[in-house]
C-alpha positions in Angstrom: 194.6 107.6 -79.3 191.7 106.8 -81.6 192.2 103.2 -83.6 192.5 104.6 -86.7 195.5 106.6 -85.5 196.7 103.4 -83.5 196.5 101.2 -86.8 197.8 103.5 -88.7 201.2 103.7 -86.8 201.6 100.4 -85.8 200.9 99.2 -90.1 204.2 102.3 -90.4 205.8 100.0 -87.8 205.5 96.9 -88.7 206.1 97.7 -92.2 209.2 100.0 -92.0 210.7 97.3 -89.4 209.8 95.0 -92.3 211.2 96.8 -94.8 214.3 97.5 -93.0 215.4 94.0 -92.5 214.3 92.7 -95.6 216.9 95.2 -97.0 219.4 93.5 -95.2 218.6 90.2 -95.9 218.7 91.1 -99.7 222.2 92.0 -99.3 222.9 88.8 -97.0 221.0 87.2 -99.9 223.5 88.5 -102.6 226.4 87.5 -100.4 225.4 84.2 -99.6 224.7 83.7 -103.4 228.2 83.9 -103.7 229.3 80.9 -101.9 226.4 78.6 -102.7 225.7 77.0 -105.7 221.8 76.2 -106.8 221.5 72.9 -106.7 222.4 73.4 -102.4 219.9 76.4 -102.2 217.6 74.0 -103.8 218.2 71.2 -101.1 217.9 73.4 -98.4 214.4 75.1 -99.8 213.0 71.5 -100.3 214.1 71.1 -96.8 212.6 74.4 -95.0 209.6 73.3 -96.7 209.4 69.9 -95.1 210.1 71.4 -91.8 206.9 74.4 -91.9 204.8 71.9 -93.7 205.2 69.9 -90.8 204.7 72.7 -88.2 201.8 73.8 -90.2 200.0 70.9 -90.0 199.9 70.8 -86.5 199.5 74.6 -85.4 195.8 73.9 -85.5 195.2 77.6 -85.7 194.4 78.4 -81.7 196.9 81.3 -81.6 194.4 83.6 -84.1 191.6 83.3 -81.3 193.8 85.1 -78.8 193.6 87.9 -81.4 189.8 87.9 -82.5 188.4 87.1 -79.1 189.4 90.1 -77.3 189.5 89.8 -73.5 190.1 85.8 -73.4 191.1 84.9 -69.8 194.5 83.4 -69.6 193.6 79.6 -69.3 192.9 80.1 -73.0 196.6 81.2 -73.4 197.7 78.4 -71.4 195.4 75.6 -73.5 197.0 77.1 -76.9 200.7 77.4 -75.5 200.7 73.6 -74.4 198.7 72.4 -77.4 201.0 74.3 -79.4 204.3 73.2 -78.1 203.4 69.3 -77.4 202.1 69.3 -81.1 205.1 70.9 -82.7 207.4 68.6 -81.2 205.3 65.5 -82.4 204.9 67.0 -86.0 208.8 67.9 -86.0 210.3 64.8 -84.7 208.2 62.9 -87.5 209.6 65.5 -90.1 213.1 64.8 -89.7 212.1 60.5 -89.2 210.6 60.5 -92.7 213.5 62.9 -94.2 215.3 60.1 -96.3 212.0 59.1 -97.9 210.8 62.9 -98.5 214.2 63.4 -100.0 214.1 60.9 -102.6 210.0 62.0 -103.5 211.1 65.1 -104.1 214.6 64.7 -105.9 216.4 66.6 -103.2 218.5 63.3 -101.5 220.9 65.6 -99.6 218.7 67.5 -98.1 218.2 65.3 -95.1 221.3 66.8 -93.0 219.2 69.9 -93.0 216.5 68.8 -91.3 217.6 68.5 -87.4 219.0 72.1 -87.4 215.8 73.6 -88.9 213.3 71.0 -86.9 214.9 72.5 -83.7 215.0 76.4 -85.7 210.7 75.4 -85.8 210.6 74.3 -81.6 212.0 77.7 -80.8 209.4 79.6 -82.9 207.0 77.2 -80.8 207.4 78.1 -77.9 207.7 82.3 -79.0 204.4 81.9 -81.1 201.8 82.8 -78.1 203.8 85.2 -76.5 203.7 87.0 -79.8 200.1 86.9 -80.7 199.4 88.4 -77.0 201.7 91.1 -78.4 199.2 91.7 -81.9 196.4 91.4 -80.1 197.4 94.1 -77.4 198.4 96.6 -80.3 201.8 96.3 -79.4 203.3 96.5 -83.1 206.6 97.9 -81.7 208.0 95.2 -79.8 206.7 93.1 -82.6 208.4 94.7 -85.4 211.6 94.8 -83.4 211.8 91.2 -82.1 211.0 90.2 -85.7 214.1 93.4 -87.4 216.6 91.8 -84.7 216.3 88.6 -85.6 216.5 88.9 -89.6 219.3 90.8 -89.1 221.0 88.0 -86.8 220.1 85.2 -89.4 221.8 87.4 -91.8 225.1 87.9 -90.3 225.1 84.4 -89.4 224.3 82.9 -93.0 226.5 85.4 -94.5 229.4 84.8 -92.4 229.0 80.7 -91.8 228.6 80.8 -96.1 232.1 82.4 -96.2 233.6 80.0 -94.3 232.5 77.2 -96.5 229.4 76.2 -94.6 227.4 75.7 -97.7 223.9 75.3 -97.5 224.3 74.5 -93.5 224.9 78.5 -93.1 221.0 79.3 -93.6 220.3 76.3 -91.2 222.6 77.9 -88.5 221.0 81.5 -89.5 217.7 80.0 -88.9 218.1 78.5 -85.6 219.9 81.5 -84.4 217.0 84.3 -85.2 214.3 81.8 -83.7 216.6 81.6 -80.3 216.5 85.3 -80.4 213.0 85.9 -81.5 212.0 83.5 -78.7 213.7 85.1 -76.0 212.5 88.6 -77.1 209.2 87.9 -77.2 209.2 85.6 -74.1 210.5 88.8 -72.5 208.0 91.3 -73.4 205.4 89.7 -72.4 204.1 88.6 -68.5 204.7 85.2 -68.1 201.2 84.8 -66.5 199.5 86.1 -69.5 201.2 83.2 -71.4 202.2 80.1 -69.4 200.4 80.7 -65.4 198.9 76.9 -65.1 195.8 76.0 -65.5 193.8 73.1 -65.4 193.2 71.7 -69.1 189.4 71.5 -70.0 187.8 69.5 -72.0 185.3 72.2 -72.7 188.1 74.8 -73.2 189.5 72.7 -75.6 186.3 72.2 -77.5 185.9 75.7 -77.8 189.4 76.2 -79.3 189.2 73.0 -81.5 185.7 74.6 -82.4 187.4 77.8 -83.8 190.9 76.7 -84.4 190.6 73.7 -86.7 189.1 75.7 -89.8 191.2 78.4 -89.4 194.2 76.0 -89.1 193.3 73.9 -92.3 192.5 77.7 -93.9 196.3 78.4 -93.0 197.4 75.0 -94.0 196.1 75.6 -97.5 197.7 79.0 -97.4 201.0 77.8 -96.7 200.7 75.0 -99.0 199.7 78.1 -101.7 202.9 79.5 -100.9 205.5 76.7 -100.4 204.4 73.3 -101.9 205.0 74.6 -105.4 208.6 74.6 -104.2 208.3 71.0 -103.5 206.9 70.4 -107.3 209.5 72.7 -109.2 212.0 70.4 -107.4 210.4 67.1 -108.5 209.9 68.2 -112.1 213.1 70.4 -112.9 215.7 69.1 -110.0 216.8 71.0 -107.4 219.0 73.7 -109.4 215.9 74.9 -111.3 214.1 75.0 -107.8 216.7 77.0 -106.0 216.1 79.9 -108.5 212.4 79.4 -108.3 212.6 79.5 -104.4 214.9 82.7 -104.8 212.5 84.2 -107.4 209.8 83.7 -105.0 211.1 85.0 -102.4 212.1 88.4 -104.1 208.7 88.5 -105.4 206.8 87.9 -102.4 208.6 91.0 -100.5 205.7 93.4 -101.2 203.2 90.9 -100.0 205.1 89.7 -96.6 206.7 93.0 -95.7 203.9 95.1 -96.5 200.6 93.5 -97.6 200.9 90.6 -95.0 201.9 93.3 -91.9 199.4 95.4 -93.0 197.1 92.7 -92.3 198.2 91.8 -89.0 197.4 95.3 -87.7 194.1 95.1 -89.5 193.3 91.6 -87.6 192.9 93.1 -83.7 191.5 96.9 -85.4 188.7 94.9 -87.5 188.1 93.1 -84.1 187.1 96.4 -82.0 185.2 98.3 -85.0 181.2 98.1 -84.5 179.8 96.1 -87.0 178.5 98.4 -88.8 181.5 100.3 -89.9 183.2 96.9 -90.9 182.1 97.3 -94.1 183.7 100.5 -94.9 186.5 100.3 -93.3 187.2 97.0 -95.1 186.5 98.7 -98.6 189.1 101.5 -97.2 191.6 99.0 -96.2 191.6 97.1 -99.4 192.0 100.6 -101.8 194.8 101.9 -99.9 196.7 98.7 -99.7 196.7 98.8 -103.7 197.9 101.8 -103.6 201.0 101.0 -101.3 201.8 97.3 -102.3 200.9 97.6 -106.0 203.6 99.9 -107.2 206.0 98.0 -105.6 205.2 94.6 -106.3 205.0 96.1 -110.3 208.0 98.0 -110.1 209.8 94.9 -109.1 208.5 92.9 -111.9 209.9 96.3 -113.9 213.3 96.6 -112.7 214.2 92.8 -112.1 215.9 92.3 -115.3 218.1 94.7 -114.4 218.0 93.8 -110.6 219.1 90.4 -110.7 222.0 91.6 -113.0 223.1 93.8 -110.5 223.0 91.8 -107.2 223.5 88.0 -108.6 226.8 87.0 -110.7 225.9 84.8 -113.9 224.8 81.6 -112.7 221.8 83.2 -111.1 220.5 85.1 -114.6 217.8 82.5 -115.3 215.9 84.0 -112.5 215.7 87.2 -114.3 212.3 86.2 -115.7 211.1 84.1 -113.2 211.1 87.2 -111.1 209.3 89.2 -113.5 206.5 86.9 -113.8 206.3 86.0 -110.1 205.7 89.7 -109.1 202.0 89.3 -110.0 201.5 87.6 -106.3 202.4 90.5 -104.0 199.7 92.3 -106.9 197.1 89.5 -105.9 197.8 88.4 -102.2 197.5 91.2 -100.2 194.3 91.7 -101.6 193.0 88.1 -100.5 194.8 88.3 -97.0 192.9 91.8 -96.2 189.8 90.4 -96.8 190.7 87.1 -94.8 192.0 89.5 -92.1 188.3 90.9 -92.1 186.9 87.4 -92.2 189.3 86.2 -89.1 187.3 89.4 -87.1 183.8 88.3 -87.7 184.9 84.9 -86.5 184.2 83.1 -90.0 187.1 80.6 -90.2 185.0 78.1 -92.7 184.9 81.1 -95.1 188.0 81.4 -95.3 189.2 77.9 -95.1 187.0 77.7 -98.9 188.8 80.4 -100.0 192.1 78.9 -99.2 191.3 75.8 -100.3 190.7 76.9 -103.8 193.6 78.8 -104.2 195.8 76.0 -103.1 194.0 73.3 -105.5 194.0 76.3 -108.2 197.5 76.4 -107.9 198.6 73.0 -108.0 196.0 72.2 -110.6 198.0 74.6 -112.8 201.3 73.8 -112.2 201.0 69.8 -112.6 198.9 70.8 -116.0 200.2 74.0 -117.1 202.9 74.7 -115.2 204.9 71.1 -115.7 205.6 72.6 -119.3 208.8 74.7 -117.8 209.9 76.5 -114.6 208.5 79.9 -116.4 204.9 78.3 -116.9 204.8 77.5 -113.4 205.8 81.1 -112.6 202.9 82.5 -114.1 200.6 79.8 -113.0 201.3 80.8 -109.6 200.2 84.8 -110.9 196.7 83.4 -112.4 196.1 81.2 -108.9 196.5 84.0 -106.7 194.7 86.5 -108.7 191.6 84.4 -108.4 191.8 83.5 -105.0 191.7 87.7 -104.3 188.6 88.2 -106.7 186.9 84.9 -105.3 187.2 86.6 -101.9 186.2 90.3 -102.7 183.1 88.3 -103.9 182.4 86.1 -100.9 182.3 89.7 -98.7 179.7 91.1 -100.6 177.5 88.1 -100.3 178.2 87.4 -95.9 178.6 91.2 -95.4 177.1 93.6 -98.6 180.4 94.8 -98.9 180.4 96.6 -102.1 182.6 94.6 -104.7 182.4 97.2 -107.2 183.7 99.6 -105.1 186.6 97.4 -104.1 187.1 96.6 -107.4 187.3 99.8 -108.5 190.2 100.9 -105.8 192.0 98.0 -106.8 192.0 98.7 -110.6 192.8 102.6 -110.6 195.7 101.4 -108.0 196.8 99.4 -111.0 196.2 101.8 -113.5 198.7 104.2 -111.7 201.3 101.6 -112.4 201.4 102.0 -116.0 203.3 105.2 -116.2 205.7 103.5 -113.8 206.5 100.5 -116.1 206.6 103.0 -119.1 209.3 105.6 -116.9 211.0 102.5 -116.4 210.9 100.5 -119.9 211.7 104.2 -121.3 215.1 104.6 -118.9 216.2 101.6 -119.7 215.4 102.1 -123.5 218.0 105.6 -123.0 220.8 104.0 -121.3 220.9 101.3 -123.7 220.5 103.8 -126.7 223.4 106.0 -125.1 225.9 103.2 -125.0 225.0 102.1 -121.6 226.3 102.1 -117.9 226.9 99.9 -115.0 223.9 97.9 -113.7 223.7 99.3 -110.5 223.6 103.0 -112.3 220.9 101.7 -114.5 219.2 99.9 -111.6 218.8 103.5 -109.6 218.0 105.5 -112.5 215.3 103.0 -113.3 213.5 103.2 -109.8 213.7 106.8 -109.5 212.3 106.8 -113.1 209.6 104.3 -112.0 209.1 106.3 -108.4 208.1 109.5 -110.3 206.3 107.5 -113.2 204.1 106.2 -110.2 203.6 109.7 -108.3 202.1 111.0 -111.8 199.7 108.4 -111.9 198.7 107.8 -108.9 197.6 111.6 -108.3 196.2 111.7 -112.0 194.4 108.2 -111.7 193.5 107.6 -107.8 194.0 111.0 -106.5 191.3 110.9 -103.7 192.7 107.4 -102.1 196.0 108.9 -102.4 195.5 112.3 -100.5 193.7 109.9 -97.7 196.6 108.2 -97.7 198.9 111.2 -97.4 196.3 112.1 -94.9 196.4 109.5 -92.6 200.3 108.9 -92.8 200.9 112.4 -91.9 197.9 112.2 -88.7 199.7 109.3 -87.3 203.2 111.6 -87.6 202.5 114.3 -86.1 200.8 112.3 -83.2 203.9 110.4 -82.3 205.2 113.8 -82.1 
């Protein structure tokens, strides 16, 4: 099977696995809106935070290598596995030490019963974290995408069932340590213990080497967590946790493009990038980044759309404030697929400083704007996060012209008519919601469906009028990796 063809069906697994559970864990989302309030969704957001800021700061980025350095000889897995492990427990026992203090920083007191429960929820995903980059790096997006499908499904069942019982805000907790128990053992499973965990003698060279390479890819993930969660921990401190709860659900909606498409899109691209010749890097990096617009844009726009409508559908009353939240926070999954396909790129040609800069200036964008801007109200900081991440994607379109000549213009180009397409969308959509209101209007789920089937074939019209050559090579290539699996 050529690697085209290889990445091609393992992006259709990864993201219709995605996809899938995500669809699920919207409706466990709506149900477990039901039974807790915001000011506990709050608490228990300020507290997942704590717990991934703490494992984040001590991954140290040695699982990526596996991936770009194809062929590595298992004493490199064994090096990352018990760095890793050793590490995370360190970095999680201080977590849930400093709770009390955290909790009182960050206006979130309660939120210190969640931290043991998600502290151990982070050990398991410890200990599954190698055996499931040897899974990326060996193309095997299948077992990947169903280890990762199983377990959202488990954590939904759990946090929707435990939240009808009364659980409160210790439901997601128990969700969370029962899909990383099941993740773990999956992956564990699928993979050879030798090729993970066979002993080895720990080198002080070998460990150079990783440090070498891991470090700046480790503080270039640090700053793209931070990017993603810390703003949690600042809504919280300026607005209280009810305010932050809907900005953490907001967010979350929002950022379902980016994760289930944009971001598994780039974890096939990682290992492909990696056994491309050099010379066809370029292009294929140019290709990558047009037809991921034309995939994640529409829905990260059509979500920004519908979500009036959306969040009147699935969320009873005291969830309406997010209504606009939502709408403005759908510019990320526009921006950050953008900037993590070109980091994906970056992470192949072994650059992890590069992108380390261009990680550290989207977190300090970010923050900049939401202490300055963004402290105004929850809303500003909404669409401070938009302007953050859309620079951070042009500042790194940029950088790969100047390391690699990779043409910007063209880039550019395939991102904006991707765009483009997606104004007949929001005009299907503002115009069928226009008509339903004008003809005495209907239930919200009705209006909900007729306004993404409006938006669906607002989008097909443009996209074939406006970027009609990226979107018969996208046909293309869907329908090449189709008829191969059959």
């Amino acid at each position: 099977m050529s690697l085209i063809r290889a990445t091609v069906r393992g992006a259709m697994w990864t993201i219709g696995a995605g996809v899938g559970a995500r669809a699920l864990g919207l409706i466990g989302t709506l149900a477990v809106t039901r039974f807790i309030a915001p000011d506990d969704y709050g608490e228990v957001s300020v507290a997942v935070v704590v717990v991934l800021t703490a494992n984040q700061f001590s991954t140290l980025g040695l699982g990526q290598l596996l991936i770009a350095r194809q062929g590595a000889p298992r004493s490199v897995a064994f090096h990352v596995t018990v760095f890793h492990i050793v590490l995370g427990l360190v970095a999680l026992l201080g977590a849930v030490a400093l709770g009390r203090h955290l909790g009182v920083w960050f206006d979130a007191p309660k939120m210190t019963r969640y931290l043991p429960g998600l502290a151990l929820s982070g050990l398991f995903d410890r200990v599954a974290y190698v055996p499931e980059r040897i899974l990326v790096r060996d193309l095997r997006f299948r077992s990947v995408s169903v280890a990762r499908t199983v377990g959202d499904v488990v954590y939904s069942i759990v946090c929707v069932t435990l939240a009808a019982m009364g659980f409160g805000g210790a439901a997601i907790v128990l969700g969370n340590v029962a899909r990383s128990v099941l993740r773990t053992a999956l992956f564990v499973f699928a993979v050879e213990l030798r090729d993970w965990a066979e002993p080895s003698r720990l080198s002080l060279q070998q460990t150079r080497e990783l440090l070498a390479f891991g470090v700046p890819m480790s503080l270039g993930s640090l700053c793209a967590f931070a990017s993603r969660r810390w703003d949690n921990l600042l809504v919280s401190r300026f607005f209280g946790p009810g305010p932050a709860g809907m900005y953490n659900l907001a967010y979350n909606l929002a950022d379902v493009p980016a994760i289930q498409v944009g971001e598994q899109i780039g974890d096939v691209l990682v290992p492909s990038f990696a056994r491309l010749e050099k010379s066809r890097r370029p292009d294929a990096l140019v290709r990558s980044v047009t037809l991921l617009a034309l995939v994640v844009f529409p829905l990260a726009v059509g979500l920004g759309a519908v979500a009036p409508t959306l969040v009147r559908t699935v969320f009873d009353d005291k969830w309406l404030p997010m209504a606009p939240m939502l709408v403005l926070l759908s510019a990320l999954s526009v921006a950050r697929p953008v900037g993590w396909t070109v980091e994906s790129y970056l992470q192949a040609r072994e650059m992890p400083r590069l992108i380390l800069g261009l990680e550290a200036f989207k977190v300090v964008a970010l923050l900049v704007s939401i202490v300055t801007i963004g402290r105004a109200s929850p809303l500003m900081t909404c669409a401070a996060v938009g302007v953050a991440f859309g620079a951070h994607a042009l500042l790194a379109m940029w950088a790969v012209r100047v390391v690699d000549a990779v043409p910007f213009g063209r880039m550019l180009a395939g991102v904006g008519s991707a765009l483009a397409a997606c104004v007949p969308m929001i005009a299907a959509v503002l115009a069928m919601r226009h008509g339903l209101v004008a003809s005495g209007g209907v239930r919200p789920g009705v209006g909900l469906v007729a306004e993404i089937i409006a938006g669906a074939g607002g989008y097909a019209i443009g996209a074939f009028l406006i970027a009609r050559s990226t979107a018969y090579d996208l046909v293309h290539r869907v329908v090449d990796a189709l008829r191969s699996h059959a």
